[in-house]
Residue frames as qw, qx, qy, qz and C-alpha x, y, z in Angstrom:
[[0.000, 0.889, 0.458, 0.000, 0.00, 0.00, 0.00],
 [0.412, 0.324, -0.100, 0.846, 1.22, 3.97, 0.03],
 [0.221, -0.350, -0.485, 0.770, 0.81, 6.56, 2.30],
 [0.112, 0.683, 0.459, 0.557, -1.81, 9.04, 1.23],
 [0.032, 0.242, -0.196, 0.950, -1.70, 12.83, 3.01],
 [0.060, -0.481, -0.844, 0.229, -4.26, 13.38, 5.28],
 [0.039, 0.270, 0.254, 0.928, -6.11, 16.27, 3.84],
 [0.266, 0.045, 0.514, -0.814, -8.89, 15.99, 6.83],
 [0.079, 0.317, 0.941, -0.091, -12.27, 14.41, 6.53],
 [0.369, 0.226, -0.088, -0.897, -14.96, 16.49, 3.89],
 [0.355, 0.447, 0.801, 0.182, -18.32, 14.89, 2.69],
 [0.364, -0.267, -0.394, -0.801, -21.36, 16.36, 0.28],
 [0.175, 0.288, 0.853, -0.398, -24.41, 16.20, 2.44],
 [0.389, -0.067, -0.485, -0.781, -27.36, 15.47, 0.90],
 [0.174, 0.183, 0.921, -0.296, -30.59, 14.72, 1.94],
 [0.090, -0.256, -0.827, -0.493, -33.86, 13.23, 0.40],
 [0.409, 0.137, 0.546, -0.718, -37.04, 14.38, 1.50],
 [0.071, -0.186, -0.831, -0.519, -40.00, 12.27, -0.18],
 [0.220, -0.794, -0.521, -0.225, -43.75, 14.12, -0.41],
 [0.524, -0.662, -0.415, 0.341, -42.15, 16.45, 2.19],
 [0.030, 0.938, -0.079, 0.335, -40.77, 19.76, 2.46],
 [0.671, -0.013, -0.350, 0.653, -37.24, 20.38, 3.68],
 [0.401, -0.909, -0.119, 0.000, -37.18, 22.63, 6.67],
 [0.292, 0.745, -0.470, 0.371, -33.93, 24.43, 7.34],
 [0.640, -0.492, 0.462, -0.368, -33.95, 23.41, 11.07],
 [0.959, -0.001, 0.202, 0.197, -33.15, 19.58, 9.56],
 [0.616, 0.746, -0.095, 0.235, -30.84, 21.00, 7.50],
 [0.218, -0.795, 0.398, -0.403, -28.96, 22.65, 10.48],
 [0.854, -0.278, 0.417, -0.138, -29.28, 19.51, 12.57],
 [0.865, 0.396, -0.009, 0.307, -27.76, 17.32, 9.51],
 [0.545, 0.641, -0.392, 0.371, -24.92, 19.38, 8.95],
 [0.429, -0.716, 0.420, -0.356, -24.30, 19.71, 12.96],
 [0.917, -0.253, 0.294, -0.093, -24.34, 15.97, 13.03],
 [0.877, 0.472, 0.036, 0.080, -22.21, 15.80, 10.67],
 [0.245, 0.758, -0.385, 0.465, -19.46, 18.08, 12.18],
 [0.600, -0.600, 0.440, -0.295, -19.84, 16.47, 15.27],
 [0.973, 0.081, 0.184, 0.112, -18.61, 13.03, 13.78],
 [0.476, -0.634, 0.361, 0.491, -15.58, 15.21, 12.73],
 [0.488, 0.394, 0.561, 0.540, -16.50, 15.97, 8.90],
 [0.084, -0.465, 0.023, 0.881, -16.34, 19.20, 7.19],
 [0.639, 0.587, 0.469, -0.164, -19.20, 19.57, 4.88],
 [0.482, -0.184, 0.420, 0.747, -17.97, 20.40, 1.42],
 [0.282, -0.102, -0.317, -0.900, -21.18, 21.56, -0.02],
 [0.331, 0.394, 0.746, -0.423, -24.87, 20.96, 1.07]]
């Protein structure tokens, strides 16, 4: 194997809503969870 830089830990978050309306307030929550697991969103 090779070594690969660690360049820190970025996703895309996306989320589905089906029949429903996206509220910001999930939105918020998503990305929060997501920073709390130690990811840096890269776009939403």
């Amino acid at each position: 194997m090779f070594e690969r830089p660690r360049g820190g830990e970025r996703a895309v978050l996306v989320r589905v809503g089906l029949g429903a309306p996206v509220e910001q307030e999930d939105l918020d929550e998503f990305a929060q969870l997501a920073e709390s697991a130690g990811v840096q969103p890269a776009a939403t």
